[in-house]
PDB file of N, CA, C and O in Angstrom:
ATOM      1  N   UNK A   1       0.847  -1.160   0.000  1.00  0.00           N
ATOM      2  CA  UNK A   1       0.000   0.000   0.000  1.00  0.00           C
ATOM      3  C   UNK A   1       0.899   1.231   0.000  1.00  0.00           C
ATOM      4  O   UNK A   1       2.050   1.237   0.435  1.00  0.00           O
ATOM      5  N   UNK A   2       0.398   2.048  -0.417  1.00  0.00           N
ATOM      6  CA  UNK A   2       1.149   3.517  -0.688  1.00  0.00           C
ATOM      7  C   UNK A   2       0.611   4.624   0.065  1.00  0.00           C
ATOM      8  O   UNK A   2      -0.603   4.814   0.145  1.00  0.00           O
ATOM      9  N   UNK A   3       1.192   5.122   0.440  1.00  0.00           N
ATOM     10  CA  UNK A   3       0.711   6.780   1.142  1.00  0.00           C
ATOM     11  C   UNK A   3       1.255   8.205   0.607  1.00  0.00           C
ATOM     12  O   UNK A   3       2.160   8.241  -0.227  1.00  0.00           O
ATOM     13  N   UNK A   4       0.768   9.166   1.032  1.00  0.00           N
ATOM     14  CA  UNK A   4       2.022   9.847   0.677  1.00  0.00           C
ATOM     15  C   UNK A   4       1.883  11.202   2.141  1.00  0.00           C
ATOM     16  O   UNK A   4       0.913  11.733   2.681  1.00  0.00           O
ATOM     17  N   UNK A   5       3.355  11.325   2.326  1.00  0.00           N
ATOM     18  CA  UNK A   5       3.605  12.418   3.523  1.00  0.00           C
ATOM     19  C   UNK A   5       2.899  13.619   2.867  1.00  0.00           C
ATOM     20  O   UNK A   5       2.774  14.044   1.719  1.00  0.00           O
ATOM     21  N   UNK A   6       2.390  14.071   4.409  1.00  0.00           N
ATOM     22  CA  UNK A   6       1.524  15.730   4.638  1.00  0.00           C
ATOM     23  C   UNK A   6       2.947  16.391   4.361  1.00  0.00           C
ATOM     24  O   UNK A   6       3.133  15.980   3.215  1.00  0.00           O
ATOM     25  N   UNK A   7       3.592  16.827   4.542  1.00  0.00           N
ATOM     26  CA  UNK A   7       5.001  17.847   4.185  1.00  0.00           C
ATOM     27  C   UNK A   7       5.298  18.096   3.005  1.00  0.00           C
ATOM     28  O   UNK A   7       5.493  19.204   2.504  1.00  0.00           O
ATOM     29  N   UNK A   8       5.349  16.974   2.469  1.00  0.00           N
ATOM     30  CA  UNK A   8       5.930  17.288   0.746  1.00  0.00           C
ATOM     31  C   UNK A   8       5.335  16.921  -0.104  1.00  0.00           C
ATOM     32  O   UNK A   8       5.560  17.308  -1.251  1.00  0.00           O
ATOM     33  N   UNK A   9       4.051  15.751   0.300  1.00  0.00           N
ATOM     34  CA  UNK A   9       3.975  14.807  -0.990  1.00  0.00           C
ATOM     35  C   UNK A   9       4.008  13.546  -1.391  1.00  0.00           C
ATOM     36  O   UNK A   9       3.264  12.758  -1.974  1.00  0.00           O
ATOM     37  N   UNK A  10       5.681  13.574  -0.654  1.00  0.00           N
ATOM     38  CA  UNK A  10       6.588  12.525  -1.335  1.00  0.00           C
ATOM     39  C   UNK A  10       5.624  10.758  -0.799  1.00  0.00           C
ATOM     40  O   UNK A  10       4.905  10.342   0.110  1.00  0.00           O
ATOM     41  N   UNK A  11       6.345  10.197  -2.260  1.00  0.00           N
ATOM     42  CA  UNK A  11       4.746   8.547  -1.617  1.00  0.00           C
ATOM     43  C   UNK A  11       5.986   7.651  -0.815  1.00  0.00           C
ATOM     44  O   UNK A  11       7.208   7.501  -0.835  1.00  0.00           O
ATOM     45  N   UNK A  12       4.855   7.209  -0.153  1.00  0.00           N
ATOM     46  CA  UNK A  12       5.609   6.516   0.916  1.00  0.00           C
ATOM     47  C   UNK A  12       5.509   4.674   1.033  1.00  0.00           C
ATOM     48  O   UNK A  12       5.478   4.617   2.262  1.00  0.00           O
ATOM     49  N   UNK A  13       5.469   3.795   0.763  1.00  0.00           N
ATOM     50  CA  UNK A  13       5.135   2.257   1.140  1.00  0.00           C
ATOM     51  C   UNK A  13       5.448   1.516   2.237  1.00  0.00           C
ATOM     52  O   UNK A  13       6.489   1.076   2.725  1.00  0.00           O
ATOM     53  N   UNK A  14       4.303   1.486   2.501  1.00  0.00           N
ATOM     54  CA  UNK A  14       3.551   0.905   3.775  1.00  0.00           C
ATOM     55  C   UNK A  14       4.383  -0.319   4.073  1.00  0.00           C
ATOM     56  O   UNK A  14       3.880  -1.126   3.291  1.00  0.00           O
ATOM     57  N   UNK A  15       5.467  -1.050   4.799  1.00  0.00           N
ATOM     58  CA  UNK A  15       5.533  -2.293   4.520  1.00  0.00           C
ATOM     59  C   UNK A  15       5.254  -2.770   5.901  1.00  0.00           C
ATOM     60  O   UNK A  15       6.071  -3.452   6.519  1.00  0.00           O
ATOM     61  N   UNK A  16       4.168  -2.434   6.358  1.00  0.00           N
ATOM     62  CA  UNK A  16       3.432  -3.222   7.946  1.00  0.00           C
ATOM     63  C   UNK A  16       2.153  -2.857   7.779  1.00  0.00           C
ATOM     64  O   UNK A  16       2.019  -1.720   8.231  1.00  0.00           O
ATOM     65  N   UNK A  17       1.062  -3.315   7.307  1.00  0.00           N
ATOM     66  CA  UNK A  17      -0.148  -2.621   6.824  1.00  0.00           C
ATOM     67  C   UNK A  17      -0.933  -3.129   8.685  1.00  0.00           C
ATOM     68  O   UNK A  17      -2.039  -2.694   9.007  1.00  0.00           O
ATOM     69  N   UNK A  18      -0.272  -3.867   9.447  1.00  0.00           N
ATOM     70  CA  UNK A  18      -1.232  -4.035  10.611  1.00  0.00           C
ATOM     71  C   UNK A  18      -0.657  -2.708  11.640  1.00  0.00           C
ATOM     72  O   UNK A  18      -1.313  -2.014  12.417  1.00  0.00           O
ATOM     73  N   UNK A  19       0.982  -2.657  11.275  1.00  0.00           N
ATOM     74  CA  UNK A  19       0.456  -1.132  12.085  1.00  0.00           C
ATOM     75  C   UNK A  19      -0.298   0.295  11.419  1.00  0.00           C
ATOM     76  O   UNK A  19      -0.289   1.281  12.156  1.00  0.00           O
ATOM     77  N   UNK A  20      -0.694   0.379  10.585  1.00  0.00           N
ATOM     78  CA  UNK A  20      -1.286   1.201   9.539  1.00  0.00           C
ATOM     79  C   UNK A  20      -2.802   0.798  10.786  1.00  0.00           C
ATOM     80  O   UNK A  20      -3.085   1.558  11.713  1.00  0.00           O
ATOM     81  N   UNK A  21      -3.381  -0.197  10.565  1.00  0.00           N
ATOM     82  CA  UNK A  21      -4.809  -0.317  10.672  1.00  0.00           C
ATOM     83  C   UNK A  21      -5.079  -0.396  12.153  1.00  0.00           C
ATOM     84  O   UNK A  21      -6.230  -0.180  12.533  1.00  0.00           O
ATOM     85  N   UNK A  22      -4.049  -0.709  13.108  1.00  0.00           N
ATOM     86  CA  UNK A  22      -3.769  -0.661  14.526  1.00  0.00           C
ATOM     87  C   UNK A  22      -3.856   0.819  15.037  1.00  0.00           C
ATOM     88  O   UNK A  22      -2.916   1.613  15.010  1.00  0.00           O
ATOM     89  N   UNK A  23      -5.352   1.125  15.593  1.00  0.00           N
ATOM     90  CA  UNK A  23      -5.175   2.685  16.134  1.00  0.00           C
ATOM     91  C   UNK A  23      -4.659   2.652  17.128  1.00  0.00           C
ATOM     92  O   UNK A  23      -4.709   3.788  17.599  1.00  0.00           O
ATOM     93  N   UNK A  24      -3.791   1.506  18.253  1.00  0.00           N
ATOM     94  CA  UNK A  24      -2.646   2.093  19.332  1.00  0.00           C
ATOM     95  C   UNK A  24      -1.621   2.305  19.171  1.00  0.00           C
ATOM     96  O   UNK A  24      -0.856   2.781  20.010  1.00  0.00           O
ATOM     97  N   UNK A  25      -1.180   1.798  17.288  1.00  0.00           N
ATOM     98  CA  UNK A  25       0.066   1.907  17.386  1.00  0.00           C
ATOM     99  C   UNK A  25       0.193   3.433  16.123  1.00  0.00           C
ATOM    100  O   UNK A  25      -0.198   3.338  14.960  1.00  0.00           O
ATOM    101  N   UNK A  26       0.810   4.714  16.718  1.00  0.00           N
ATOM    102  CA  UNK A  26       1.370   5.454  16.246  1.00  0.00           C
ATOM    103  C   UNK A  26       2.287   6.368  15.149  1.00  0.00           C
ATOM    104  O   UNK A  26       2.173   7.496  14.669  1.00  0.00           O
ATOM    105  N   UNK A  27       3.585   4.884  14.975  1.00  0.00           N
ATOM    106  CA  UNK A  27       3.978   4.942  13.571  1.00  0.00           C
ATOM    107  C   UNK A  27       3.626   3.508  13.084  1.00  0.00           C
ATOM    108  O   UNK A  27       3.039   2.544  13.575  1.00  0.00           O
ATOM    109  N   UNK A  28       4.413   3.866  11.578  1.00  0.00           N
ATOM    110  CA  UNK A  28       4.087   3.006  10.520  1.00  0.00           C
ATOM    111  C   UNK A  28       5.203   2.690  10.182  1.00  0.00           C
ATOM    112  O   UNK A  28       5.981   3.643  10.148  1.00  0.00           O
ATOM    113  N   UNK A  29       5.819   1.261   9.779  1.00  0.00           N
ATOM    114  CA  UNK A  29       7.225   1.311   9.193  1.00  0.00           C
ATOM    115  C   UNK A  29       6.752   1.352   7.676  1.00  0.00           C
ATOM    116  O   UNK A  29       5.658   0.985   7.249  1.00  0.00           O
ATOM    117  N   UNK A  30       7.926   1.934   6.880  1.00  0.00           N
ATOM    118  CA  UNK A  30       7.497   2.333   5.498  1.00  0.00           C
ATOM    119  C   UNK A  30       9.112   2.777   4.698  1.00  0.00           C
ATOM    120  O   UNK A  30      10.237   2.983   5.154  1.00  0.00           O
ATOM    121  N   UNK A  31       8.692   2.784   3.698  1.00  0.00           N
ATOM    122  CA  UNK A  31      10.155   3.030   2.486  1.00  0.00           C
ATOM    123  C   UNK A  31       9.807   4.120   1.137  1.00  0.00           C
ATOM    124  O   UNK A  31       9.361   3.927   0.006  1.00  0.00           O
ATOM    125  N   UNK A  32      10.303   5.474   1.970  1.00  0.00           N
ATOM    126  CA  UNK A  32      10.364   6.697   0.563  1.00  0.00           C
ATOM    127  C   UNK A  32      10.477   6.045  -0.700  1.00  0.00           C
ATOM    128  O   UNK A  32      11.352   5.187  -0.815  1.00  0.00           O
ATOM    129  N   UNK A  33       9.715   6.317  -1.693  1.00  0.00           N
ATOM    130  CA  UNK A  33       9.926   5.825  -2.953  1.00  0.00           C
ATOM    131  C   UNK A  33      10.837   7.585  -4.213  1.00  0.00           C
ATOM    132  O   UNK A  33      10.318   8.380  -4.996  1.00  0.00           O
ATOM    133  N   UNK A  34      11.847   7.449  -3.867  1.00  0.00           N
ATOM    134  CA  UNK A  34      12.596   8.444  -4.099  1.00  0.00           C
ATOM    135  C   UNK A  34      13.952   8.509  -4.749  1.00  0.00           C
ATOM    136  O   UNK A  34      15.027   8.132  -4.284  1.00  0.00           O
ATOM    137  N   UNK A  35      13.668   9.115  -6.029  1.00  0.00           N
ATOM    138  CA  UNK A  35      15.155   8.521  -7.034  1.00  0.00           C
ATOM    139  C   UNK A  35      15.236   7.460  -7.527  1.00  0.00           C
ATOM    140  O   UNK A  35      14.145   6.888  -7.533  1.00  0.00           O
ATOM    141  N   UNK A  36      16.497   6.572  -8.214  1.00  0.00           N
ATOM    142  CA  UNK A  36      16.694   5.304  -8.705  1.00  0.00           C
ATOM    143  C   UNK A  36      16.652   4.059  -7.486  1.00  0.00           C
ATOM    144  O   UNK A  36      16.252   2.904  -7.631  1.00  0.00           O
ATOM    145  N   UNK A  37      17.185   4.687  -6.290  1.00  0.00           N
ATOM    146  CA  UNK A  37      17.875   3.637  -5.166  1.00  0.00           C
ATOM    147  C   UNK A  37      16.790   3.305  -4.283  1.00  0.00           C
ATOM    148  O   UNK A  37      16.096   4.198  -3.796  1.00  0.00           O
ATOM    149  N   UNK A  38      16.583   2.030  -4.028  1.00  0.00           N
ATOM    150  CA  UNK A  38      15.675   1.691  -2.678  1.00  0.00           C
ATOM    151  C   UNK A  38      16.301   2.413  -1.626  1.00  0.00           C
ATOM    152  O   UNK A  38      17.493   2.309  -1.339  1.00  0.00           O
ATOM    153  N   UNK A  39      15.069   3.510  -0.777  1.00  0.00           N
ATOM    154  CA  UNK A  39      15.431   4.127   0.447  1.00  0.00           C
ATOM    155  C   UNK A  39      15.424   2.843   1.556  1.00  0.00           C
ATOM    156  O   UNK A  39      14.932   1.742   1.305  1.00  0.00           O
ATOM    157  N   UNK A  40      16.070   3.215   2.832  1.00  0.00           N
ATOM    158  CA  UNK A  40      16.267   2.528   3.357  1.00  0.00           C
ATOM    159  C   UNK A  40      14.600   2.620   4.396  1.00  0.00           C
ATOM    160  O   UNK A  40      13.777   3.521   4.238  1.00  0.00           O
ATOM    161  N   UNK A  41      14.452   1.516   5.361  1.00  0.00           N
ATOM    162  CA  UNK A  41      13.084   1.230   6.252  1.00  0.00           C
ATOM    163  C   UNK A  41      13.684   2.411   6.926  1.00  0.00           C
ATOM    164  O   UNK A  41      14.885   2.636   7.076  1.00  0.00           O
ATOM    165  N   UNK A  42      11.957   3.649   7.583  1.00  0.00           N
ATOM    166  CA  UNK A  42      12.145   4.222   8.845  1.00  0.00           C
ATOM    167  C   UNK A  42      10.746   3.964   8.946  1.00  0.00           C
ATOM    168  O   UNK A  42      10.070   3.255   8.200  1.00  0.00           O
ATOM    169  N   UNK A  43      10.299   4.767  10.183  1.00  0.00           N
ATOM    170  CA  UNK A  43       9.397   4.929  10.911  1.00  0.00           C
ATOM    171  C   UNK A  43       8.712   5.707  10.515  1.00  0.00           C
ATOM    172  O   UNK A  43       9.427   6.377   9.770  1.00  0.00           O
ATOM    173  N   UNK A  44       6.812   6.489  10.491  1.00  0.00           N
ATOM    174  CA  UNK A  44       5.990   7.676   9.741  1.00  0.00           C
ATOM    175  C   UNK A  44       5.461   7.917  11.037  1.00  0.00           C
ATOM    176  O   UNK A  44       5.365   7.156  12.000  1.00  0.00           O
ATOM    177  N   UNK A  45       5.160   9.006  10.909  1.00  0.00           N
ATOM    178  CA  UNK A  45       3.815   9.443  11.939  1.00  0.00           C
ATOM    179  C   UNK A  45       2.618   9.015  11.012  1.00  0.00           C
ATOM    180  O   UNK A  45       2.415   9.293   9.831  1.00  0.00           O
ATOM    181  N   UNK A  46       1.983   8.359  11.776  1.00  0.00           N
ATOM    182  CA  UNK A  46       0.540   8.036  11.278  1.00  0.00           C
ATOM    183  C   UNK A  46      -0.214   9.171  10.317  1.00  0.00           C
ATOM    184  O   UNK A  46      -0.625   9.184   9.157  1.00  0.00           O
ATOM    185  N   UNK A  47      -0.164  10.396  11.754  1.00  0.00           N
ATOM    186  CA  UNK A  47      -1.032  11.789  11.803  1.00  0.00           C
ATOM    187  C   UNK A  47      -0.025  12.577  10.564  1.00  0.00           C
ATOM    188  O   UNK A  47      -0.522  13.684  10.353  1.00  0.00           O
ATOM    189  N   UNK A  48       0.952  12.403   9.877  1.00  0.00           N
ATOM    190  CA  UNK A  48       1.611  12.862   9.037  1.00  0.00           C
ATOM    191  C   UNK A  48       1.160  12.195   7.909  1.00  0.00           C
ATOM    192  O   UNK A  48       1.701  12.699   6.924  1.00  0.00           O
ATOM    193  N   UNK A  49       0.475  11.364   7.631  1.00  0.00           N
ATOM    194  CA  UNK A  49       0.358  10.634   5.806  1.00  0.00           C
ATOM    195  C   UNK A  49      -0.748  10.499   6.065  1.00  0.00           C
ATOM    196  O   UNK A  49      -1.380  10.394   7.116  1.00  0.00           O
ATOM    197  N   UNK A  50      -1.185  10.507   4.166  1.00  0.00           N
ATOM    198  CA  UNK A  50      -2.425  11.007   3.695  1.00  0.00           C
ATOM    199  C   UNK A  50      -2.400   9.753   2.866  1.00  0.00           C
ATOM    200  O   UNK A  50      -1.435   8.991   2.812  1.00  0.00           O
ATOM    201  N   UNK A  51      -3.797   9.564   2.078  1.00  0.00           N
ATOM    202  CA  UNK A  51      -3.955   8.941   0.879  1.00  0.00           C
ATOM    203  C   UNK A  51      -3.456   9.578  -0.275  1.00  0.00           C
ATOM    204  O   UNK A  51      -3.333  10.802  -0.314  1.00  0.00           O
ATOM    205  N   UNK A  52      -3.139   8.790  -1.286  1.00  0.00           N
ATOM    206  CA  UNK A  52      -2.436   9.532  -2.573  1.00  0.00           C
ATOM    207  C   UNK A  52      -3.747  10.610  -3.208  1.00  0.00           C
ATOM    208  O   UNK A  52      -3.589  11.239  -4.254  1.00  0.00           O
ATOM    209  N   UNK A  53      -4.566  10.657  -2.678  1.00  0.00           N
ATOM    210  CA  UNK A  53      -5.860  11.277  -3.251  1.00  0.00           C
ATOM    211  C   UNK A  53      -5.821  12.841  -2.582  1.00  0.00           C
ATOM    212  O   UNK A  53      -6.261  13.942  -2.912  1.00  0.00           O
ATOM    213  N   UNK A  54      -5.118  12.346  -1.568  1.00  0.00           N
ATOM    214  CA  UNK A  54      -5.176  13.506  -0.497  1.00  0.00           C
ATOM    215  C   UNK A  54      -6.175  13.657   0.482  1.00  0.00           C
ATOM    216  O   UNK A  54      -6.445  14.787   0.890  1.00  0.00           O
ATOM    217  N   UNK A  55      -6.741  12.693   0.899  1.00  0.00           N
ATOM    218  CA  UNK A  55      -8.030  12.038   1.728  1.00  0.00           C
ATOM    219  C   UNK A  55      -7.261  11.842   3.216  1.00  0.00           C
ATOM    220  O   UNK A  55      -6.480  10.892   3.158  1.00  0.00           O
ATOM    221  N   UNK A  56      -7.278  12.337   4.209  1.00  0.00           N
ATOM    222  CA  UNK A  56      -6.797  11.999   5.412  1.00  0.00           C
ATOM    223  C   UNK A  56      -7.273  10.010   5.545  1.00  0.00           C
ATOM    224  O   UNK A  56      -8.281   9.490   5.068  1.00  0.00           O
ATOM    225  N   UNK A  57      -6.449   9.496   6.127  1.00  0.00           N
ATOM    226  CA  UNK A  57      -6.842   8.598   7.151  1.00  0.00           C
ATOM    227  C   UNK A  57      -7.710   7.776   7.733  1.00  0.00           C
ATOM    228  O   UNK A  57      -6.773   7.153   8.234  1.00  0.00           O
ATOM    229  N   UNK A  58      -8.649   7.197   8.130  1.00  0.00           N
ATOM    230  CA  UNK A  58      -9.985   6.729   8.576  1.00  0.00           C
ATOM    231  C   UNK A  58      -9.545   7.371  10.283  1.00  0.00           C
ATOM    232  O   UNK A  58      -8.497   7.947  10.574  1.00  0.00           O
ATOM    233  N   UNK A  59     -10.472   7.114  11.028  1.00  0.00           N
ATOM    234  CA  UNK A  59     -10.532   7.826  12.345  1.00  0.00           C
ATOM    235  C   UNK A  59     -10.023   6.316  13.165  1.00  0.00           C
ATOM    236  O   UNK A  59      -9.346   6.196  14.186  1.00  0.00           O
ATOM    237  N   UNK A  60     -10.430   5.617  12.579  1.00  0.00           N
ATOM    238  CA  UNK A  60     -10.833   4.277  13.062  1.00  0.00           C
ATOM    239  C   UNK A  60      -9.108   3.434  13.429  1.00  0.00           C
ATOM    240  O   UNK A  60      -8.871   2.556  14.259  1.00  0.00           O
ATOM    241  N   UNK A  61      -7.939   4.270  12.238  1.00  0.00           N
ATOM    242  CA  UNK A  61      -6.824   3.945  11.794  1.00  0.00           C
ATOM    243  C   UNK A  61      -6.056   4.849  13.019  1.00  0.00           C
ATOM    244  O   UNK A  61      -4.986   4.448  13.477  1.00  0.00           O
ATOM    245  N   UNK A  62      -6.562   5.841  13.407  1.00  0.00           N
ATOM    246  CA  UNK A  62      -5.624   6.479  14.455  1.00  0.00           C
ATOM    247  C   UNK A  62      -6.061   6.523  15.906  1.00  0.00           C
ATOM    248  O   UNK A  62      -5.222   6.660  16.796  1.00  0.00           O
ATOM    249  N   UNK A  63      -7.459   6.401  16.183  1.00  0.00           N
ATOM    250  CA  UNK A  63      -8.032   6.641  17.560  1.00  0.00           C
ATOM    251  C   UNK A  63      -8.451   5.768  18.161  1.00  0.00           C
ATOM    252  O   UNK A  63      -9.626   5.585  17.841  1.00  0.00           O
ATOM    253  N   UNK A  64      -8.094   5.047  18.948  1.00  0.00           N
ATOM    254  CA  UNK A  64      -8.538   3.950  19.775  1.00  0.00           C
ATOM    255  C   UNK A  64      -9.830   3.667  20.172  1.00  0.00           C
ATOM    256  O   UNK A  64     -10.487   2.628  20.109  1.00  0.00           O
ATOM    257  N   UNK A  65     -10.180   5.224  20.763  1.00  0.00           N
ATOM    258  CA  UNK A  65     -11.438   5.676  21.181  1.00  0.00           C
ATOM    259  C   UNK A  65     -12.743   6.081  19.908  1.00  0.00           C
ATOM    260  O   UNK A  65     -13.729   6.810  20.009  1.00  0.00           O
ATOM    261  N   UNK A  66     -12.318   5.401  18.945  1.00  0.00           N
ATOM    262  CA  UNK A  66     -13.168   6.107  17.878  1.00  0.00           C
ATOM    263  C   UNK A  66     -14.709   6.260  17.978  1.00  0.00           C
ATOM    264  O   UNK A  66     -15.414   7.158  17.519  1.00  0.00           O
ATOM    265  N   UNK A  67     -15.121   4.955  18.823  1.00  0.00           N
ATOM    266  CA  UNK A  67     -16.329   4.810  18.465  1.00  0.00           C
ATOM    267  C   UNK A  67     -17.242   5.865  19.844  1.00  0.00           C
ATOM    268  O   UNK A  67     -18.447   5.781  20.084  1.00  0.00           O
ATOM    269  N   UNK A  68     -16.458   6.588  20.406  1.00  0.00           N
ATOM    270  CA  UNK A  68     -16.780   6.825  21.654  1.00  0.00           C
ATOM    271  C   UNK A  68     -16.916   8.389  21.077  1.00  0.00           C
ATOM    272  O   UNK A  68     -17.731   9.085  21.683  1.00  0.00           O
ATOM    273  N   UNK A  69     -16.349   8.877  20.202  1.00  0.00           N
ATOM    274  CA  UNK A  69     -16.632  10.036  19.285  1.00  0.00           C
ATOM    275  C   UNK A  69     -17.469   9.881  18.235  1.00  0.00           C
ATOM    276  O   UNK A  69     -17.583  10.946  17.628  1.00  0.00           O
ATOM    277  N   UNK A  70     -18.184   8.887  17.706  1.00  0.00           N
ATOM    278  CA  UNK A  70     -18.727   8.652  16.864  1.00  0.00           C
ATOM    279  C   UNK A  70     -20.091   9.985  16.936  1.00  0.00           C
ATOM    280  O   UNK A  70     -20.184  10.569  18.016  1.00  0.00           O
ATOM    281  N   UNK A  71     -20.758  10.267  16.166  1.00  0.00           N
ATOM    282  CA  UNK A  71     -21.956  11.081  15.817  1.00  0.00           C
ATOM    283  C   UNK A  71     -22.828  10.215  16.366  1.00  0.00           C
ATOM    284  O   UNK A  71     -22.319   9.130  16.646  1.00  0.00           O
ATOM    285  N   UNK A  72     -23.841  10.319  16.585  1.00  0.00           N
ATOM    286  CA  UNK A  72     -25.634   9.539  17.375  1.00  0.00           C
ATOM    287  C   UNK A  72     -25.958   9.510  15.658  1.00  0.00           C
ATOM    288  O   UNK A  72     -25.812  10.329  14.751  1.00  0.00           O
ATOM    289  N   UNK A  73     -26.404   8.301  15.738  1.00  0.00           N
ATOM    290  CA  UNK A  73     -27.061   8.194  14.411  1.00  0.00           C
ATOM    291  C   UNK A  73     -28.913   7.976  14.947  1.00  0.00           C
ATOM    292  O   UNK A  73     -29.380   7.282  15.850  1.00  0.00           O
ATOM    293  N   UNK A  74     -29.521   8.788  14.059  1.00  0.00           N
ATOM    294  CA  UNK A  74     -31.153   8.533  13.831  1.00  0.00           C
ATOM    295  C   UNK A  74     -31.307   9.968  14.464  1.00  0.00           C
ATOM    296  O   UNK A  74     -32.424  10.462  14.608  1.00  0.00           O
TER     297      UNK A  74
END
């Protein structure tokens, strides 16, 4: 899966998609897709990457507590 960082842009690949979907866990390990050379693995802020669309996140992907903010439906 691909992301891309709030700062620049630049796309990012996901290579742990369970911490991606894990709202306790914070970062994401992932690999800049940048130039000819494979970047090396670091760490993302969650709250820093977007969809390539430019769509934030699901709520569900960062907040533990999501459903406890949820809207009252009816």
């Amino acid at each position: 899966m691909f992301l891309k960082t709030r700062q620049d842009g630049a796309l990012m690949e996901v290579l742990n998609v369970h911490q991606l979907f894990d709202p306790f866990v914070t970062n994401v390990e992932g690999r800049l897709h940048a130039g000819e050379e494979m970047q090396d693995r670091a760490p993302f802020l969650k709250a820093d990457l977007r969809f390539p669309s430019g769509e934030a996140l699901p709520r569900c992907w960062m907040d533990p507590a999501y459903k406890l903010h949820a809207a009252p439906v009816g």
